[in-house]
C-alpha positions as CSV (number, residue, x, y, z in Angstrom):
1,X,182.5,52.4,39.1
2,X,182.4,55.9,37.9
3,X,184.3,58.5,39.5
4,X,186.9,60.9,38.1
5,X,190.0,63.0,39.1
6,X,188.5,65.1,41.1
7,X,186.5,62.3,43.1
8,X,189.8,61.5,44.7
9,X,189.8,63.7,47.3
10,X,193.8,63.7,49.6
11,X,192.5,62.0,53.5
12,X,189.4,60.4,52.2
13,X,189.5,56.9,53.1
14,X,187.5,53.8,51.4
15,X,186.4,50.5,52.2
16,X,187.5,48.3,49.4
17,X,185.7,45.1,50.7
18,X,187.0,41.8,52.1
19,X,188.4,38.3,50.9
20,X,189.1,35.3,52.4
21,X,192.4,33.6,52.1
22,X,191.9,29.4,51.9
23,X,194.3,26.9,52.1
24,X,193.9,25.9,48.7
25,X,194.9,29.2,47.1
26,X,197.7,29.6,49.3
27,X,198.9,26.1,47.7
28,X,197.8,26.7,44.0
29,X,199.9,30.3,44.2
30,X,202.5,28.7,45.9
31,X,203.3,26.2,43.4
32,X,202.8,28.1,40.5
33,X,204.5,31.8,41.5
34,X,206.8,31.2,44.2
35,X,207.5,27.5,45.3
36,X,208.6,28.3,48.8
37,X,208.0,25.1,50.9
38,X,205.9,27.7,53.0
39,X,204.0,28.9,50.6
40,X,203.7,25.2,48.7
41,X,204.0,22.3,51.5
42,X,201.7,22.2,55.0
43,X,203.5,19.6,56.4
44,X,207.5,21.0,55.7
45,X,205.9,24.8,56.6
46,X,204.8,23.6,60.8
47,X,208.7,23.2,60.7
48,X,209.8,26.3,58.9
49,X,210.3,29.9,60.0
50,X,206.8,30.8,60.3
51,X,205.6,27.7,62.1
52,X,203.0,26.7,59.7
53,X,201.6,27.5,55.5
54,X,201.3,31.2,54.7
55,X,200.7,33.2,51.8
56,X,203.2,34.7,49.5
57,X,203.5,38.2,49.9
58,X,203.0,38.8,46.2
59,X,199.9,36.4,46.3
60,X,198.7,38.8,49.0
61,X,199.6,41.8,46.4
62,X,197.3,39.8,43.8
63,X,194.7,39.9,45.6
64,X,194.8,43.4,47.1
65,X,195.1,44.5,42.9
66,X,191.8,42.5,42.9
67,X,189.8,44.4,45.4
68,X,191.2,47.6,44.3
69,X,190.9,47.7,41.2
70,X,187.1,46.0,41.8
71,X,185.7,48.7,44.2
72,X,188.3,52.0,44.0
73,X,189.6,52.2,40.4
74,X,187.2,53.7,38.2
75,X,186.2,52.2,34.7
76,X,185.9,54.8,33.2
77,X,189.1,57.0,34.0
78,X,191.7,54.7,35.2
79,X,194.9,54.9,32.8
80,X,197.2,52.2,34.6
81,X,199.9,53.0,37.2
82,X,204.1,54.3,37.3
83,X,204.7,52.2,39.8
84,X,204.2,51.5,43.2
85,X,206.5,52.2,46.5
86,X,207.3,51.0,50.3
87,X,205.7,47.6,49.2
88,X,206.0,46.1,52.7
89,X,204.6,42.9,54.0
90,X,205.0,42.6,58.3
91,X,202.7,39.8,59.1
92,X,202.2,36.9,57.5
93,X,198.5,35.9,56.2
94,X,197.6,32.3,56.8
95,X,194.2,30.1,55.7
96,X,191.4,31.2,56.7
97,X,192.7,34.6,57.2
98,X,189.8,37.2,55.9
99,X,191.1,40.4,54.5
100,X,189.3,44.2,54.5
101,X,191.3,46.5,52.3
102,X,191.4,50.5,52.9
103,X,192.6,52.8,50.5
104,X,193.5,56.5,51.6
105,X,194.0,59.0,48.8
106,X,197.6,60.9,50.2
107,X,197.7,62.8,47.2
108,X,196.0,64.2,44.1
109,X,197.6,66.7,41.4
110,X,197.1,67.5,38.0
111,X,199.5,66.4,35.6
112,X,202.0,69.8,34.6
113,X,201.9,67.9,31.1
114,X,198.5,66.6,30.6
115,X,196.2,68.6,31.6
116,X,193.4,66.0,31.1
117,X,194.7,63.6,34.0
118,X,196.2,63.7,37.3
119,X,197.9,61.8,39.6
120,X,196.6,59.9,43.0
121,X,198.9,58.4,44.9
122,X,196.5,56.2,47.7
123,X,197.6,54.4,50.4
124,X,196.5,50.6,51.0
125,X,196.2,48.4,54.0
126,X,195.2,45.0,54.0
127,X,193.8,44.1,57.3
128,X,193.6,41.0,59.2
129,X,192.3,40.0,62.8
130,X,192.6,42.6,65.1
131,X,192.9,45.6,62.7
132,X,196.9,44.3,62.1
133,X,198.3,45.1,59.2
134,X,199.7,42.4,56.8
135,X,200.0,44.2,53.4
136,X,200.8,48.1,52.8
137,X,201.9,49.9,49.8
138,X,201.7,53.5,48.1
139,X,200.0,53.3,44.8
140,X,200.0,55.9,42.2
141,X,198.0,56.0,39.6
142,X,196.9,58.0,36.8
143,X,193.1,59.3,36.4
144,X,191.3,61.1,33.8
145,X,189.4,64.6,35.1
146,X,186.1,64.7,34.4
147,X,185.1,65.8,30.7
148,X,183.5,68.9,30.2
């Protein structure tokens, strides 16, 4: 994707596409990032707190990174990220659970220092059945302007 500072325009809003969350990647995460018996173990998880397997929040982040940085970052001007804020995960995702991502640019400024980037912060909202939200976060992230 090619698209530079100035393509990030503040209350624009983009459809980052859609994934499907299985079973089996809700296990393989589990075990190897955060062995959580409801993140790791169907059986103990219909007993736990959530009544059943769900996703780890931070496999959930994984795979937001994924669709955003497939179909929102550009290629061509994306120079990584300072960090990212109110991280919040208020619904559990569970298999078979498919995902549509939006990304809302909030904010877009030049850089006082570097007059060849600027910063976007963009909200994102993962989105499960019935438009709920299960993931959110404010990203920023810094983008080259267009040469020239």
């Amino acid at each position: 994707m090619t698209k530079y500072f100035e393509d990030y325009v503040p209350d624009a809003t983009h459809d980052c596409g859609t994934v499907e969350v299985t079973e089996a990647d809700i296990l393989e995460f589990g075990r190897r990032y955060d062995p959580q018996v409801f993140h790791t173990d169907p059986v103990a998880a219909a007993d736990g707190p959530f009544g059943g397997l769900i996703a780890s929040g931070w496999h959930t982040a994984s795979l937001m990174m994924r669709l955003y940085a497939d179909n929102y970052l550009s290629t061509v001007s994306s120079l990584g990220s300072p960090g990212v804020d109110e991280l919040r995960w208020p619904r559990p995702v569970r298999p078979g659970d498919v995902l549509r991502l939006r990304a809302t640019v909030t904010e877009a400024r030049l850089s006082r220092s570097k007059p060849d980037r600027g910063l976007v912060r963009t909200r994102v909202e993962f989105v499960g059945a019935e438009d709920a939200v299960v993931f959110s976060a404010s990203l920023l992230n810094l983008i080259l302007v267009r040469p020239g």
